[in-house]
LUMPAVO-37240 format. One record per atom (N, C-alpha, C): residue in one letter; x, y, z. Coordinates in pm, whole numbers, plus 50000, padded with zeros to 5 digits. Layout:
BEGIN
aXYZ...
***
This chain:
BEGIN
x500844988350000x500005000050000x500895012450000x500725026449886x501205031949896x500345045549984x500915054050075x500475064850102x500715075750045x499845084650060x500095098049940x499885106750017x500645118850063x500535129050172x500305141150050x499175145450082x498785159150008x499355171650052x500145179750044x500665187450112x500325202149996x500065211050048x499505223849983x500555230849942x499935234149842x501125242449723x501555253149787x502825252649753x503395266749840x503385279049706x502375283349666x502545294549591x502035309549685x501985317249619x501585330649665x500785332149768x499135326249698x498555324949808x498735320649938x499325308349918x499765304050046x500185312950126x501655319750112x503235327950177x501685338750205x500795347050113x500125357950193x499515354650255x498985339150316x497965338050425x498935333050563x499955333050585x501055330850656x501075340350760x501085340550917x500835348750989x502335358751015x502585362750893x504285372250940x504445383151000x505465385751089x505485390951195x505835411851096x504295419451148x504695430751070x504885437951180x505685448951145x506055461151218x506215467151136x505625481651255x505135495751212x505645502551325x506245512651271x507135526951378x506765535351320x506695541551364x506585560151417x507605563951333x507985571151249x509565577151203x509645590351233x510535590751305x510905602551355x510455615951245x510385613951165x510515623051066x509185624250976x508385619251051x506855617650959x506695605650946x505195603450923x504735589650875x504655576050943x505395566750869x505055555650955x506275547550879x507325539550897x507655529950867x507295520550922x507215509450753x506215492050813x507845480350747x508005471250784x508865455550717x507825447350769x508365437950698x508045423150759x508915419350841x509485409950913x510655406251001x511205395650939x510675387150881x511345372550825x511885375250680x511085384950604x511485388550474x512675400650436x513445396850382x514825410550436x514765415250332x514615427650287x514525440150216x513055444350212x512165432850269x510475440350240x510545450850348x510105460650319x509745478350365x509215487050276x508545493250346x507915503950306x507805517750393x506715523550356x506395536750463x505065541650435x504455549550521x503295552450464x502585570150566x502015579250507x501755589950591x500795586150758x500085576550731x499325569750869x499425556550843x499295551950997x499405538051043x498575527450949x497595530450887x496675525250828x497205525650702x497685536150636x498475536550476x499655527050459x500625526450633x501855518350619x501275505450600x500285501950678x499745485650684x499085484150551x498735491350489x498045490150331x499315488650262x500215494050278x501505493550174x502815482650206x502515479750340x503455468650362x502775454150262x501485456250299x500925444350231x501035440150086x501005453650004x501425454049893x503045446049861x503685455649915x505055456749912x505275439449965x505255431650052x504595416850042x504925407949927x503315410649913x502555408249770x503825404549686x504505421549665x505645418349537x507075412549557x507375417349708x508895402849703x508055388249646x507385385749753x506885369749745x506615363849581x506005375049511x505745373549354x507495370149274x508395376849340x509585380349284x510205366649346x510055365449441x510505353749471x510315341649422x509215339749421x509005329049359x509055323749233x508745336949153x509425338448994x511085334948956x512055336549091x513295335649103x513815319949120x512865314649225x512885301449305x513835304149393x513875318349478x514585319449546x513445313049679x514495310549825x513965303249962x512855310849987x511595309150059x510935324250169x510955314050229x511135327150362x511605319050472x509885319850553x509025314150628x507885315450671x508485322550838x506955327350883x506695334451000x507975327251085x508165335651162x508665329651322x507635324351383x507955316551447x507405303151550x506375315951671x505285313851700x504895317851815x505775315751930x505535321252017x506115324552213x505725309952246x503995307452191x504445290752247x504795277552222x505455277152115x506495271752080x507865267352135x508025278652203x509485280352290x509305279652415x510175270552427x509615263652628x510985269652687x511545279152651x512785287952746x513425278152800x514075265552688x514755259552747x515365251852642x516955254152611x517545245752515x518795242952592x519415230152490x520585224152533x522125231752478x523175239052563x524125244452472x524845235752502x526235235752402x527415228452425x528765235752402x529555236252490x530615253152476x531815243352546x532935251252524x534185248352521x534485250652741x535225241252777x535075233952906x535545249352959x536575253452901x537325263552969x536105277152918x535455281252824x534305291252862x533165286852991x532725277952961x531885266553055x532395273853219x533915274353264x534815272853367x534205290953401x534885298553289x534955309753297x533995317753323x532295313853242x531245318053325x530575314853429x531055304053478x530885296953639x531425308153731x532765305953730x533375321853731x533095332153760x532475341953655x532045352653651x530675353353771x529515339253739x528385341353796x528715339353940x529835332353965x530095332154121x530275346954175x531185349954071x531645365354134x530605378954158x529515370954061x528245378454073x526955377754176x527455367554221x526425362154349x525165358554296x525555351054139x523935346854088x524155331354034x523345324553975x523375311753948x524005315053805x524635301353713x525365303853598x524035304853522x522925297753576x521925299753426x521905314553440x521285321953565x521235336353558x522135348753482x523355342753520x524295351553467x524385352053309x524025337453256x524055334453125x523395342453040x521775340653101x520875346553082x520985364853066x521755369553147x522095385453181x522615387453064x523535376853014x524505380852896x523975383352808x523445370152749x522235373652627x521115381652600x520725382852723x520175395852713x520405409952709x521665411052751x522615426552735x522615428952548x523375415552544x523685415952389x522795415052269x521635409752321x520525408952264x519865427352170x519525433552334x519445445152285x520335454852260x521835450152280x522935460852175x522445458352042x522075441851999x522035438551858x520835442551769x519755446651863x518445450951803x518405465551765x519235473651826x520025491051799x520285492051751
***
């Protein structure tokens, strides 16, 4: 017996019914800038919040068209919050391992804590 898994066409329609993560700011300077987050160069702008979200969608629309005309990758949404159970396995070199034991001692916190401090410092240098 053979099985046959139907799996849905990944064309256009599909990628625009995809829940992708949009953002919209304020620009200092008027208006509104909108991206997508998963798609890198989609942006736009728009005079109100409502024009940016009309024009991001567009703007969308035409990577994903371009893309796919290319057979270049799209990459789909990021994973929801619950998805992620704030808990993975790392594997690091004995003597870093040593060195942030280390540090978190010297900090009077646990190594997950301190770990945690790190990535999160660096986190939001990297989002600036």
């Amino acid at each position: 017996m053979v099985w046959r898994i139907r799996m849905k066409k990944k064309d256009l329609a599909y990628y625009m019914e995809l829940p992708y993560n949009i953002i919209i700011r304020k620009d200092p300077y008027g208006g509104y800038f909108a991206k997508i987050e998963e798609l890198e160069g989609c942006m736009t702008q728009g005079e109100t919040y409502e024009e940016a979200l009309k024009n991001i969608r567009e703007a969308m629309e035409l990577w994903l068209e371009n893309a796919l005309e290319d057979g270049d990758i799209i990459p789909e949404p990021v994973a929801d919050e619950e998805e992620f159970s704030g808990k993975f396995v790392l594997r690091l070199p004995k003597t870093l391992h040593r060195k942030l034991a280390r540090n978190a001692y010297k900090e009077n916190v646990s190594l997950n804590q301190y770990v945690v401090f790190l990535l999160s410092e660096r986190n939001i240098q990297v989002q600036h």
